[in-house]
Each structure stands twice: as structure tokens, then as C-alpha cells.
Backbone as XML, in Angstrom:
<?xml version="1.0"?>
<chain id="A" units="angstrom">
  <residue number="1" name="UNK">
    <atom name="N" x="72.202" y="-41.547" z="-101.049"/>
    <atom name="CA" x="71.992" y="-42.805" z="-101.733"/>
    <atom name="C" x="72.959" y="-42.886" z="-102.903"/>
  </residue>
  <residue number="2" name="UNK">
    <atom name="N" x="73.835" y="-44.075" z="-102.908"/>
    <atom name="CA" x="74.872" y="-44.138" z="-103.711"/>
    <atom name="C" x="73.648" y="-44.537" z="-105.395"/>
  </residue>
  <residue number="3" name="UNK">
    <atom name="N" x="73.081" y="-45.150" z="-105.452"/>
    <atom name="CA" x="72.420" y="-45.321" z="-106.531"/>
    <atom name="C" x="71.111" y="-44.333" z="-107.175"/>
  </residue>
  <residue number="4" name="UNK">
    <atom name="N" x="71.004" y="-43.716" z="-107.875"/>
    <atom name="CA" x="70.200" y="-42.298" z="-108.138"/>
    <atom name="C" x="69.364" y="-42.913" z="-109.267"/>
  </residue>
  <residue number="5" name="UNK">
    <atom name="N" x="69.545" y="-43.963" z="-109.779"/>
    <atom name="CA" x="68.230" y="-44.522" z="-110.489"/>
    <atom name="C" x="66.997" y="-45.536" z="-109.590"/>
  </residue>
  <residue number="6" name="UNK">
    <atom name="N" x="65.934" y="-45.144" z="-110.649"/>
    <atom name="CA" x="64.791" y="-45.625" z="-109.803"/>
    <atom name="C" x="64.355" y="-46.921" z="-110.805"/>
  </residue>
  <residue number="7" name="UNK">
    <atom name="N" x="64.793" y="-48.136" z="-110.139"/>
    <atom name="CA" x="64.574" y="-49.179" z="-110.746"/>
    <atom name="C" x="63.135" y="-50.135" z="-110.059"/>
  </residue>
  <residue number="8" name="UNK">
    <atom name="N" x="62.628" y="-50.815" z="-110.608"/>
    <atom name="CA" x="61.356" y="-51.099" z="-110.367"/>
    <atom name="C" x="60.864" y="-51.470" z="-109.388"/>
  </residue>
  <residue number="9" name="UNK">
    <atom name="N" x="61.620" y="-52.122" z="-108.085"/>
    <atom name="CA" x="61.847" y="-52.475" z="-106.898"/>
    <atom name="C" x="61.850" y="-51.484" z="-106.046"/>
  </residue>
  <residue number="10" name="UNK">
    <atom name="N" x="62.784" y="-50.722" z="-106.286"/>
    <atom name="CA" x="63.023" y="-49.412" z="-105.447"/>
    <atom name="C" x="61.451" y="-48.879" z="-105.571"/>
  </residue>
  <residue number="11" name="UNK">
    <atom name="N" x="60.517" y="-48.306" z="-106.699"/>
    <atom name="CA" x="59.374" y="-47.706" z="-107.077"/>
    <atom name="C" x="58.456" y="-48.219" z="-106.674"/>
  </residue>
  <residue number="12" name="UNK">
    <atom name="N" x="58.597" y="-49.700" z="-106.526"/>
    <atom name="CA" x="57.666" y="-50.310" z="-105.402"/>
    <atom name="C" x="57.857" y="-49.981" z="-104.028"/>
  </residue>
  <residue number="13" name="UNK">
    <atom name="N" x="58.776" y="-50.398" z="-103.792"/>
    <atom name="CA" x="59.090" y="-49.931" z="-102.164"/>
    <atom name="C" x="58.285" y="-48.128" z="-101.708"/>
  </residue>
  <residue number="14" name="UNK">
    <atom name="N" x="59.144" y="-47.739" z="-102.504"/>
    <atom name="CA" x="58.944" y="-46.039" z="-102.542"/>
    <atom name="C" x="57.384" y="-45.829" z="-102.811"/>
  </residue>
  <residue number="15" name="UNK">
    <atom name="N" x="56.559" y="-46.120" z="-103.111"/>
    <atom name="CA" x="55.496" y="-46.158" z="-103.611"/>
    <atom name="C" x="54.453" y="-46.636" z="-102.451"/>
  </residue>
  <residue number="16" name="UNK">
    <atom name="N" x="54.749" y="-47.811" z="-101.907"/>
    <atom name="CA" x="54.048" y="-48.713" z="-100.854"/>
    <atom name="C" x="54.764" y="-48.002" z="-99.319"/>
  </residue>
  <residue number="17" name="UNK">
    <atom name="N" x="55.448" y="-47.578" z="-99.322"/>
    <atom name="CA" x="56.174" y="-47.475" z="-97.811"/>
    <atom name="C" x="56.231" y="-45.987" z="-97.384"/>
  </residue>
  <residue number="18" name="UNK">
    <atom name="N" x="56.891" y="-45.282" z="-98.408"/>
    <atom name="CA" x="57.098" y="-43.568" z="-98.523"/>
    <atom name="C" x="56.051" y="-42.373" z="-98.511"/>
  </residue>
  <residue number="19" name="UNK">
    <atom name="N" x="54.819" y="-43.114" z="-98.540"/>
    <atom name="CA" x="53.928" y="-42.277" z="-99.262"/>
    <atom name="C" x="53.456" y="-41.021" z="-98.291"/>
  </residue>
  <residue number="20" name="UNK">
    <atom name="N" x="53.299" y="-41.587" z="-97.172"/>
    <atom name="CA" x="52.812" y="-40.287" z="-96.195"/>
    <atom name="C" x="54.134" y="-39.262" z="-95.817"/>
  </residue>
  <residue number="21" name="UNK">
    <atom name="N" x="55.455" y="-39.704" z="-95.959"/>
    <atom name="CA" x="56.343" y="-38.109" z="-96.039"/>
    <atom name="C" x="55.531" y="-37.053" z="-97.371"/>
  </residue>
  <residue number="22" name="UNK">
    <atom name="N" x="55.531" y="-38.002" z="-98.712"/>
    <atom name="CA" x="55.267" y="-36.684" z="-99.413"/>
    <atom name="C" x="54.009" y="-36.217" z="-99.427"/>
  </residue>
  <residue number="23" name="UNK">
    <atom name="N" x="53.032" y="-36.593" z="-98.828"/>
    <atom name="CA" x="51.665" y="-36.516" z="-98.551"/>
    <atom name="C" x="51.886" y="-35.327" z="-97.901"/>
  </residue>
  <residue number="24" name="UNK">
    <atom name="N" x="52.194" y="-34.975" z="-96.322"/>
    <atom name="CA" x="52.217" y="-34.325" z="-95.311"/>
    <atom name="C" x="52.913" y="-33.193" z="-96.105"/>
  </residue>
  <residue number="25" name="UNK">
    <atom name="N" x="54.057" y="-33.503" z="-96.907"/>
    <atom name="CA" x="55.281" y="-32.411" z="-96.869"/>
    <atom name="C" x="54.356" y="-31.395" z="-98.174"/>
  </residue>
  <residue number="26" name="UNK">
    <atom name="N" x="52.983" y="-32.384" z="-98.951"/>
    <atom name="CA" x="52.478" y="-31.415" z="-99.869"/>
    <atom name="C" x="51.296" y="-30.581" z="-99.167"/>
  </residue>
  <residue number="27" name="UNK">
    <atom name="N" x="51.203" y="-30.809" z="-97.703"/>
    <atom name="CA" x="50.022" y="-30.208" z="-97.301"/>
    <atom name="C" x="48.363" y="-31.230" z="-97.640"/>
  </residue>
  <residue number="28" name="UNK">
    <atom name="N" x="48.657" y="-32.279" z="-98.445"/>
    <atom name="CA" x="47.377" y="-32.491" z="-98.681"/>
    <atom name="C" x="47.528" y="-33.735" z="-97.664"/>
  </residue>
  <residue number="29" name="UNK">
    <atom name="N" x="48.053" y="-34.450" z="-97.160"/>
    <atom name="CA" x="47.970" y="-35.465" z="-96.023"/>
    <atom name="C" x="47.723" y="-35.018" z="-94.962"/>
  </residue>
  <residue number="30" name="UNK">
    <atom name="N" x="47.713" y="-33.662" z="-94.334"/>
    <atom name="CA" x="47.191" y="-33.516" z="-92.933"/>
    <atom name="C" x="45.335" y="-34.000" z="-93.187"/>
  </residue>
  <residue number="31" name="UNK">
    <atom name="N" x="44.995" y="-33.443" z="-94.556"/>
    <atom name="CA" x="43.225" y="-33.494" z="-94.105"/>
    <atom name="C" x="42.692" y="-35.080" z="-93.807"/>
  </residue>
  <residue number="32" name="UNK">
    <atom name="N" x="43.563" y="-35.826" z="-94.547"/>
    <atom name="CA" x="43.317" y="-37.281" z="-94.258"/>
    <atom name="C" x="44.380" y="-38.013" z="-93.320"/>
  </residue>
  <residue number="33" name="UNK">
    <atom name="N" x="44.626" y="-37.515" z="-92.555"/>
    <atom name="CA" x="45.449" y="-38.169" z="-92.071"/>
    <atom name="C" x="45.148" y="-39.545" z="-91.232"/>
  </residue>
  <residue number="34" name="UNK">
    <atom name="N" x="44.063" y="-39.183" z="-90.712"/>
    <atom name="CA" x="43.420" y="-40.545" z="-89.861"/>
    <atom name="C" x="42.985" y="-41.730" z="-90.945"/>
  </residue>
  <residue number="35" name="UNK">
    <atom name="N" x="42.667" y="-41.316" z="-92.222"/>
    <atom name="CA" x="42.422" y="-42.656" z="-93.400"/>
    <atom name="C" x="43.975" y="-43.380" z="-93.741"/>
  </residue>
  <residue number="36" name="UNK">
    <atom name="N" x="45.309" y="-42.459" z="-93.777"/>
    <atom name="CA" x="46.524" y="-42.789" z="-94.097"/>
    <atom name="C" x="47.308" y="-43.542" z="-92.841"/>
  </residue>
  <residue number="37" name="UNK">
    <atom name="N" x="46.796" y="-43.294" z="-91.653"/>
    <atom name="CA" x="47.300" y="-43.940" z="-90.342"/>
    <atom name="C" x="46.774" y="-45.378" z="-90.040"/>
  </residue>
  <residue number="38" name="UNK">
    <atom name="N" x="45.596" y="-45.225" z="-90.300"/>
    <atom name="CA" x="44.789" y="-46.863" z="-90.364"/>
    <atom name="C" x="45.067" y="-47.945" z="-91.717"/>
  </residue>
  <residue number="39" name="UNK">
    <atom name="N" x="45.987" y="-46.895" z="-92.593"/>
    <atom name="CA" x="46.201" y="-47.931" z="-93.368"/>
    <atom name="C" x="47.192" y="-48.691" z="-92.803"/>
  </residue>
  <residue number="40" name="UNK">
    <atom name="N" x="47.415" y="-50.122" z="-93.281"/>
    <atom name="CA" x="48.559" y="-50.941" z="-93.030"/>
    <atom name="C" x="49.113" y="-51.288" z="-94.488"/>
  </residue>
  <residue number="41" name="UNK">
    <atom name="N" x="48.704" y="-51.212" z="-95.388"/>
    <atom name="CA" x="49.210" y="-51.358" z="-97.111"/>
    <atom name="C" x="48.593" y="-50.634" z="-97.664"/>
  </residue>
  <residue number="42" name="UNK">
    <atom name="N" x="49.681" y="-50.458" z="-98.650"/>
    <atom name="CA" x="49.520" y="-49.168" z="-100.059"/>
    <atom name="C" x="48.523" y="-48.107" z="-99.371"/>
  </residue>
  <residue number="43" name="UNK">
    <atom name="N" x="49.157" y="-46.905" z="-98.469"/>
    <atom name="CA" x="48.890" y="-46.076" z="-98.373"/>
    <atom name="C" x="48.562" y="-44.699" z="-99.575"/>
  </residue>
  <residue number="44" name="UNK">
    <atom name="N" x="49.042" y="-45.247" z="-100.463"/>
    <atom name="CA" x="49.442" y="-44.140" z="-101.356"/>
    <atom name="C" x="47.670" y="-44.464" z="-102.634"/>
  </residue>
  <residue number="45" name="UNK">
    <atom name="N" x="47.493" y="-46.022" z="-102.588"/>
    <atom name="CA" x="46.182" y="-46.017" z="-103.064"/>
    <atom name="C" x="44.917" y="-45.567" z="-102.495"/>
  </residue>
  <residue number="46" name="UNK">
    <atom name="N" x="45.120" y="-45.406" z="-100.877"/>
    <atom name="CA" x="44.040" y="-45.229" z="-100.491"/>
    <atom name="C" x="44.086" y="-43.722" z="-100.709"/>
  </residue>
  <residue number="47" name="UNK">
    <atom name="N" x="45.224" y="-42.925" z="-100.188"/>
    <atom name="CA" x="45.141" y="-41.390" z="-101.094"/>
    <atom name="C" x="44.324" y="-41.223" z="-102.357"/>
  </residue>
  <residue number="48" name="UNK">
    <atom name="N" x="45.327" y="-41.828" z="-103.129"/>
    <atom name="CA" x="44.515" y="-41.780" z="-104.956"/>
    <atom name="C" x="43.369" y="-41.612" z="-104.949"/>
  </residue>
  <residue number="49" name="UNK">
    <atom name="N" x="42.481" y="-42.785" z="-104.098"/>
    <atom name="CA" x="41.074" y="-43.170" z="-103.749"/>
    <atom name="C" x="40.532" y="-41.923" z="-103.225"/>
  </residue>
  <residue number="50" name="UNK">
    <atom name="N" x="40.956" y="-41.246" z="-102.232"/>
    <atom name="CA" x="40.347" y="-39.554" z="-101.656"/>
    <atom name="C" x="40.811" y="-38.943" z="-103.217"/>
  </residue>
  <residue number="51" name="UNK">
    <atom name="N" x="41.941" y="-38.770" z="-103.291"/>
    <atom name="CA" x="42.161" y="-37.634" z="-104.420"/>
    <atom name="C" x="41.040" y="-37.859" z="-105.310"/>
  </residue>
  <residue number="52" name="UNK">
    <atom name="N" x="40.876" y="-39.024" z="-106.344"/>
    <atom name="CA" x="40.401" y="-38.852" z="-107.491"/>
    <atom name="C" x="38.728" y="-38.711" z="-106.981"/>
  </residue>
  <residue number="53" name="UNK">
    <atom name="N" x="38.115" y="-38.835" z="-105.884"/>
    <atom name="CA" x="37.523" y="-38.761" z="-105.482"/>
    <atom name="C" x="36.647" y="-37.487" z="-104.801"/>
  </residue>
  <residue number="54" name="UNK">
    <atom name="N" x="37.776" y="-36.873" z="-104.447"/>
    <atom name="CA" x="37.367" y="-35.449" z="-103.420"/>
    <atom name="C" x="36.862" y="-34.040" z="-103.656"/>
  </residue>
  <residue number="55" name="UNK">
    <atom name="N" x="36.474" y="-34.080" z="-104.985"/>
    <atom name="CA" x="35.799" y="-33.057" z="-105.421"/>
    <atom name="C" x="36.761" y="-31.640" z="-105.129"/>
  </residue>
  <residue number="56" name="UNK">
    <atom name="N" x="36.549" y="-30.974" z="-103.916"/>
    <atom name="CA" x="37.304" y="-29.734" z="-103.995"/>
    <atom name="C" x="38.858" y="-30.135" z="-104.067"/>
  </residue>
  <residue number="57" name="UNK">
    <atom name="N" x="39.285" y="-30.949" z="-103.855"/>
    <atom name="CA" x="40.862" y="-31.269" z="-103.879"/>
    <atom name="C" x="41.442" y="-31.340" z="-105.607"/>
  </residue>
  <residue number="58" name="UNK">
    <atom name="N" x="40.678" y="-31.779" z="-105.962"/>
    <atom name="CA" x="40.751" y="-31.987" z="-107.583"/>
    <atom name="C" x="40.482" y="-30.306" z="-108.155"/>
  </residue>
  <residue number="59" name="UNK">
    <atom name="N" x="40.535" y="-29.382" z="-107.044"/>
    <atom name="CA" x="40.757" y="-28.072" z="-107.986"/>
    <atom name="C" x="42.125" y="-27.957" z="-107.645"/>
  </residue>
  <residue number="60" name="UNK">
    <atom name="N" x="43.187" y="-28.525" z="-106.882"/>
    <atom name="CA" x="44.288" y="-27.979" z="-106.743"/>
    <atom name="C" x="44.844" y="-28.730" z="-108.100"/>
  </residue>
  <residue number="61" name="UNK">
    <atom name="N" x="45.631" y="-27.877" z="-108.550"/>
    <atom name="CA" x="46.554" y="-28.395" z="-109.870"/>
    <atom name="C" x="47.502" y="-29.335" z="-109.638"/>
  </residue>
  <residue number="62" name="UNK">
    <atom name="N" x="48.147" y="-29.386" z="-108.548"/>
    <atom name="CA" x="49.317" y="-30.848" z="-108.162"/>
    <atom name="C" x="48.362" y="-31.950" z="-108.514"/>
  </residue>
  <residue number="63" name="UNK">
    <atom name="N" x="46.957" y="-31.723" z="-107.752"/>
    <atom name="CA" x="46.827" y="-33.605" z="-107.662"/>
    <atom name="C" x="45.861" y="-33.554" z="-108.549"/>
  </residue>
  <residue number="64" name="UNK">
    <atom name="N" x="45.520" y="-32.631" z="-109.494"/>
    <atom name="CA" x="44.647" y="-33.231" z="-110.927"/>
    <atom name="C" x="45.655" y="-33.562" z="-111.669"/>
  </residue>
  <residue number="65" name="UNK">
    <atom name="N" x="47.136" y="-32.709" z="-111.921"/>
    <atom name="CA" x="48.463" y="-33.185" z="-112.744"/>
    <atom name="C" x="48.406" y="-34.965" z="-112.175"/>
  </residue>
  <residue number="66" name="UNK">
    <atom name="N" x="48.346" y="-35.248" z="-111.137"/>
    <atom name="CA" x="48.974" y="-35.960" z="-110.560"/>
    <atom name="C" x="48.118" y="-37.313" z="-110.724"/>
  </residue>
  <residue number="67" name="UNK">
    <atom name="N" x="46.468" y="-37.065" z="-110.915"/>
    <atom name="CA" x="45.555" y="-38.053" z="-110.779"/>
    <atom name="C" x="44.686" y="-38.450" z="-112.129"/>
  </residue>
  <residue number="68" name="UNK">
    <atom name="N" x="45.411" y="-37.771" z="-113.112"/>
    <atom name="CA" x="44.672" y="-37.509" z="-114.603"/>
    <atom name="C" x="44.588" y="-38.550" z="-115.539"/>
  </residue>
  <residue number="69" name="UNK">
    <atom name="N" x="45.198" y="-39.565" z="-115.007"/>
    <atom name="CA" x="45.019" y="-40.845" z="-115.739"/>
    <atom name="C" x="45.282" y="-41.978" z="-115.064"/>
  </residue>
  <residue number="70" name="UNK">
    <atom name="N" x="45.216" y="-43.568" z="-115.680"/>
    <atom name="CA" x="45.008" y="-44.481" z="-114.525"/>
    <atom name="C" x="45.940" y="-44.520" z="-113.546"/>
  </residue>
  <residue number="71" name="UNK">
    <atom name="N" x="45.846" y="-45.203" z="-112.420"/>
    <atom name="CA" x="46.286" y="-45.798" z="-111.469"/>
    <atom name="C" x="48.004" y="-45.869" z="-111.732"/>
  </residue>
  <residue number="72" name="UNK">
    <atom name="N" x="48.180" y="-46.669" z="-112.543"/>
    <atom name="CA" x="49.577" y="-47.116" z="-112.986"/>
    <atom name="C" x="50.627" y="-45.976" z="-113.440"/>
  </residue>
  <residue number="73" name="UNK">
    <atom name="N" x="49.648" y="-45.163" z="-114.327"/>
    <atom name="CA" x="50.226" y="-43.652" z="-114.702"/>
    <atom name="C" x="50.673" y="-42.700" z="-113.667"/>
  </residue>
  <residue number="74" name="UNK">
    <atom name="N" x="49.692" y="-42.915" z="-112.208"/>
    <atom name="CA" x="49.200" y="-42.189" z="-110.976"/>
    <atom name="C" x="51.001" y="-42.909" z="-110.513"/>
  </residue>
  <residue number="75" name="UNK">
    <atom name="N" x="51.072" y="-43.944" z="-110.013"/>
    <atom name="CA" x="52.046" y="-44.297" z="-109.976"/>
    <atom name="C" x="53.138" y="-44.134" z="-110.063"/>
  </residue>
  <residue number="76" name="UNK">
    <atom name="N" x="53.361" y="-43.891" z="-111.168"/>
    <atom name="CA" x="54.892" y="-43.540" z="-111.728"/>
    <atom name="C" x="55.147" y="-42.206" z="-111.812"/>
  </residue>
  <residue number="77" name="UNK">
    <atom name="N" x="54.341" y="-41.229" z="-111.636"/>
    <atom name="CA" x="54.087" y="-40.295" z="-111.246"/>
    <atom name="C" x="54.696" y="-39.845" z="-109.954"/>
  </residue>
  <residue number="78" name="UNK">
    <atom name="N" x="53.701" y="-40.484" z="-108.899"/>
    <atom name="CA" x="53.892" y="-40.368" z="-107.732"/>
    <atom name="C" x="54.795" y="-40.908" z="-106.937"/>
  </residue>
  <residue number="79" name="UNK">
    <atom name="N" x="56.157" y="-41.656" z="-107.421"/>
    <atom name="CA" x="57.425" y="-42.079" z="-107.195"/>
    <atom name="C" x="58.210" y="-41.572" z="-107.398"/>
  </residue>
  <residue number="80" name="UNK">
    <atom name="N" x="57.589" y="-41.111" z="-108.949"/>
    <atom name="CA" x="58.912" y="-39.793" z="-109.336"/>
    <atom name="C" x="58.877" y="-38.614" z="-108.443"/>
  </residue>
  <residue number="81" name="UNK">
    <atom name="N" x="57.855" y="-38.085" z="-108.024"/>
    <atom name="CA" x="58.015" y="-36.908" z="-107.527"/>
    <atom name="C" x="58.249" y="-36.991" z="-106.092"/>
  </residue>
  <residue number="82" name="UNK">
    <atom name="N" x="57.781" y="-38.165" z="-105.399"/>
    <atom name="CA" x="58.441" y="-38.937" z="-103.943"/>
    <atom name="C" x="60.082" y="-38.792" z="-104.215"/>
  </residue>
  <residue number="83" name="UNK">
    <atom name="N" x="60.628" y="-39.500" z="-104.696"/>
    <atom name="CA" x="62.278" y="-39.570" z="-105.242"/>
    <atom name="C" x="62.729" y="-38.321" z="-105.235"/>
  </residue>
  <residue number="84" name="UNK">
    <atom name="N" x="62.081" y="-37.617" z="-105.970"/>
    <atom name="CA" x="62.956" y="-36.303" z="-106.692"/>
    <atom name="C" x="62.796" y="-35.475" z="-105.372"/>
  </residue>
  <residue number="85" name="UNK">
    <atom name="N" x="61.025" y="-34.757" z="-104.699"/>
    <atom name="CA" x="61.070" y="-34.074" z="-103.425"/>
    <atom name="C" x="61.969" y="-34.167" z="-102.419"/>
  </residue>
  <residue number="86" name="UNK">
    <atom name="N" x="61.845" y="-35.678" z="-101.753"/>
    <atom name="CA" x="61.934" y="-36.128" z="-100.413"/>
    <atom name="C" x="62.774" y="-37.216" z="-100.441"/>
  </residue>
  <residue number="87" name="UNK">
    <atom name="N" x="63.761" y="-37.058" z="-101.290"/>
    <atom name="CA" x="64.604" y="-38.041" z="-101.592"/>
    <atom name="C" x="65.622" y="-38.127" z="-100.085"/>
  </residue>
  <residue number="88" name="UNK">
    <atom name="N" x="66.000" y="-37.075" z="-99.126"/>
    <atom name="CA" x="66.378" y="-36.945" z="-98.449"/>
    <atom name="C" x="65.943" y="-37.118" z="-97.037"/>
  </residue>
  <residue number="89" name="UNK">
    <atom name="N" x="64.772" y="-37.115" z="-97.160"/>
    <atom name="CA" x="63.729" y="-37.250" z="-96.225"/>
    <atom name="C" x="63.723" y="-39.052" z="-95.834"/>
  </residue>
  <residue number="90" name="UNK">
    <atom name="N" x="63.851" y="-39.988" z="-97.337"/>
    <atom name="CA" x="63.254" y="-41.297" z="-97.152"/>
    <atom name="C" x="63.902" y="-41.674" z="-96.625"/>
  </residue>
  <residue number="91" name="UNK">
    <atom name="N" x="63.323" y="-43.079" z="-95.497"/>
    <atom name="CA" x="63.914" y="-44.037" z="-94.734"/>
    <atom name="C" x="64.227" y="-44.970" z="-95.374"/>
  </residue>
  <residue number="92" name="UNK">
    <atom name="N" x="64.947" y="-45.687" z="-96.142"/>
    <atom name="CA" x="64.988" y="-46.387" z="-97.448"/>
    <atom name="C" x="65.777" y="-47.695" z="-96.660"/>
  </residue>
  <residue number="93" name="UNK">
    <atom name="N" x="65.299" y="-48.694" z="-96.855"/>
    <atom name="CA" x="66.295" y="-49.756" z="-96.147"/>
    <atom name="C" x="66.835" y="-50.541" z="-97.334"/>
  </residue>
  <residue number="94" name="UNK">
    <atom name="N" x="68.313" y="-50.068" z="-97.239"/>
    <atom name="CA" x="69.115" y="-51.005" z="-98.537"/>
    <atom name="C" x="70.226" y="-51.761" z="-98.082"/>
  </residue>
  <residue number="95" name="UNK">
    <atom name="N" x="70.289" y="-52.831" z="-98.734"/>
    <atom name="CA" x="71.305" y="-53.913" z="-98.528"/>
    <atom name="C" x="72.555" y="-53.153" z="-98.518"/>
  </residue>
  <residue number="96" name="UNK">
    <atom name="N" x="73.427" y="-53.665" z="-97.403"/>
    <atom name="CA" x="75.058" y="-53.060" z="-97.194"/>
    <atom name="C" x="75.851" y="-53.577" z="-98.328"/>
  </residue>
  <residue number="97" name="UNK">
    <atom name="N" x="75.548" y="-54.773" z="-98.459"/>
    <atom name="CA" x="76.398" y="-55.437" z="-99.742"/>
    <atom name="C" x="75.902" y="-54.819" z="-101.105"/>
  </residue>
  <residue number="98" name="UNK">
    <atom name="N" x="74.936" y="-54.735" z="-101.824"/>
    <atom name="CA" x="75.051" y="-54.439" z="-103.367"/>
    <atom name="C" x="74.081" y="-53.176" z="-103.041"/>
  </residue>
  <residue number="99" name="UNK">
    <atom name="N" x="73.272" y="-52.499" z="-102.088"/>
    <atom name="CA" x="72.975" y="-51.139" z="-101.770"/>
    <atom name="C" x="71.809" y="-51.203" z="-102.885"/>
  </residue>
  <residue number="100" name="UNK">
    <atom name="N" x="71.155" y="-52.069" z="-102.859"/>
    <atom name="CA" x="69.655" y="-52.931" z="-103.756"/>
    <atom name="C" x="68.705" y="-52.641" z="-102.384"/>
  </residue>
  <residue number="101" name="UNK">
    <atom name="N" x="67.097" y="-52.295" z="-102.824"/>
    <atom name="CA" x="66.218" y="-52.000" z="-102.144"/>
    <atom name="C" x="65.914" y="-53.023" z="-101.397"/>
  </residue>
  <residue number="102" name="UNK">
    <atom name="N" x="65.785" y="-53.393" z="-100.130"/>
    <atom name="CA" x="65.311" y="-54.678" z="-99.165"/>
    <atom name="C" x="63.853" y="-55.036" z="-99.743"/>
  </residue>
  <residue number="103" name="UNK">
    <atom name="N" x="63.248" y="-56.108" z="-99.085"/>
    <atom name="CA" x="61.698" y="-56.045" z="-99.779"/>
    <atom name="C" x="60.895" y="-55.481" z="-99.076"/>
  </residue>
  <residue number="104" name="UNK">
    <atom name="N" x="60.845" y="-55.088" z="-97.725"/>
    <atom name="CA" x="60.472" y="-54.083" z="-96.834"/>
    <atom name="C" x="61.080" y="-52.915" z="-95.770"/>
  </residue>
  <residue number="105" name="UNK">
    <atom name="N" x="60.586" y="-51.960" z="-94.953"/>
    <atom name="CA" x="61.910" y="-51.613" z="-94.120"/>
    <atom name="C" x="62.324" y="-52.503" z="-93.136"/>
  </residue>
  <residue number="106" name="UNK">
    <atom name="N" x="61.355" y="-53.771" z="-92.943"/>
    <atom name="CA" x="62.240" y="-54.300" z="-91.569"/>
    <atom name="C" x="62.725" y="-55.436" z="-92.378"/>
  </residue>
  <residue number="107" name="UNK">
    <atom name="N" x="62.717" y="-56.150" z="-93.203"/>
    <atom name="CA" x="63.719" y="-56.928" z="-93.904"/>
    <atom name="C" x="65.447" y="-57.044" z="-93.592"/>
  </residue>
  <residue number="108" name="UNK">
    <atom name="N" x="65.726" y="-58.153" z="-93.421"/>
    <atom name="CA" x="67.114" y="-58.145" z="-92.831"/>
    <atom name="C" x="67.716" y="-59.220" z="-93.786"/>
  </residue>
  <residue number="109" name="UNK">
    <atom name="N" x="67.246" y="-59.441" z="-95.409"/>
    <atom name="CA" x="67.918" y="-59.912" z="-95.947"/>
    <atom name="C" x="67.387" y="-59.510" z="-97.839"/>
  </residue>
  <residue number="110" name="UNK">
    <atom name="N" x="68.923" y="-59.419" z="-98.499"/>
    <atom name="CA" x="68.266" y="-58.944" z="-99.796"/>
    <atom name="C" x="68.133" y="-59.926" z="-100.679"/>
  </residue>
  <residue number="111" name="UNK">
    <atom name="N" x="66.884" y="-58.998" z="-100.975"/>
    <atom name="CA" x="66.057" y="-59.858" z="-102.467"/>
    <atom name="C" x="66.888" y="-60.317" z="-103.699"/>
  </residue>
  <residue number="112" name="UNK">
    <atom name="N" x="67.531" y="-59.324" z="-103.732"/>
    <atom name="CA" x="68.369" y="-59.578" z="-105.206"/>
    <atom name="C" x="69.796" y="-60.070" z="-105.119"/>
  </residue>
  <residue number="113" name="UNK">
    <atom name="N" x="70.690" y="-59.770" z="-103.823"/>
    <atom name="CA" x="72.176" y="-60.342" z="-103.888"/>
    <atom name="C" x="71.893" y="-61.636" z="-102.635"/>
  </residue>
  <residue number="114" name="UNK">
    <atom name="N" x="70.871" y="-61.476" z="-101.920"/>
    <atom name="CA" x="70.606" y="-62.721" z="-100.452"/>
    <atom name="C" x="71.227" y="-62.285" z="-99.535"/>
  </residue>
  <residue number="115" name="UNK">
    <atom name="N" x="72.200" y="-61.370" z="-99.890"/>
    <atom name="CA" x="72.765" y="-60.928" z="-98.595"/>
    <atom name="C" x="72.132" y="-61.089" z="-96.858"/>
  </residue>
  <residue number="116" name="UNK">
    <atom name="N" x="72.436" y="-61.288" z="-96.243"/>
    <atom name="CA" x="71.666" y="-61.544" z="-94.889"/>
    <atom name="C" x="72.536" y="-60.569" z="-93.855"/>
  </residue>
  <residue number="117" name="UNK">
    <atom name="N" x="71.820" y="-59.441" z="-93.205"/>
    <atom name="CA" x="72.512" y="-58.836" z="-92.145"/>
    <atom name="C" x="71.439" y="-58.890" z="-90.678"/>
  </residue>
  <residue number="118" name="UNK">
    <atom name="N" x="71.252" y="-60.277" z="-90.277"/>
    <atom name="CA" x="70.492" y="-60.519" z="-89.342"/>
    <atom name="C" x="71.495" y="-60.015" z="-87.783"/>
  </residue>
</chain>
């Protein structure tokens, strides 16, 4: 990825779309995996929702670091460390022209330059 900052678009995307690579790759997405497959949006809240929730999971130190304050905190959190892990891993769909985050992966035109690669 020619661009290495995480601008607010991208953190959405990454946030809403990415979430089950770093799930699986931390070991804690296999136990839920059937709640993360039936999701169709914000996979990564319905996690939060088990995490802050799950009693023995909240003894592992990643996801009490990870779940220790609100939602939004949970968030920015959990993008950063999506980005930084599995940065290599993500399927990231970015515009050919200004290389700006699409508004989804099947999007075939960008949000921010209009570019259209239909």
C-alpha cells in the first residue's frame, strides 16, 4: 500500500470489512466463528459484544487491553492493530487513480476523487 497513513475512511473500511482476518489470525475468532459468519455488518461490533461480554475471554490480556473502554476507544484500537498486524493480509479495495479507500470492497467508483473503474 502506497499510502501508510490511516485516515478516517480507510478506519472505517478497515474496521467494518477486515475484522475477521484479525479475529482468526488472534485465535479468538475460531470460538465464534458461526456469530462472525452470519454477520452481514460491523462484524467487529458483534465481536466487542462477545468480548466485553464473555467472562473467561476477558481473562486474556489482548482483549481486556483491547475492550477497556468505550466502543469508540475499542475502535481505534482495533484498526490500529488490524493495520499494523495484517496489514499484508488485507483485501483493501483502492481507487487506481488517487489510491483513496473505495466505500466498500465491491465499489467500482471513488468516494473522494469519483474516479469510476466500471
Amino acid at each position: 500500500m502506497v499510502n501508510e497513513e490511516l485516515y478516517p475512511e480507510l478506519r472505517a473500511y478497515i474496521f467494518m470489512y477486515c475484522g475477521k482476518t484479525f479475529w482468526i489470525r488472534q485465535g479468538l475468532g475460531e470460538m465464534h466463528l458461526k456469530n462472525l459468519v452470519g454477520a452481514t455488518q460491523n462484524v467487529n461490533y458483534i465481536m466487542y459484544n462477545i468480548l466485553t461480554e464473555g467472562g473467561d475471554i476477558l481473562k486474556n490480556e489482548n482483549v481486556s487491553e483491547l475492550t477497556n473502554d468505550s466502543y469508540e476507544a475499542y475502535k481505534h484500537r482495533i484498526t490500529e492493530r488490524i493495520f499494523t498486524e495484517c496489514r499484508d493480509e488485507l483485501e483493501l479495495n483502492l481507487c487506481p487513480k488517487c489510491n483513496k479507500i473505495a466505500r466498500t470492497p465491491w465499489a467500482k467508483q471513488c468516494r473522494l476523487c469519483f474516479y469510476n473503474w466500471h
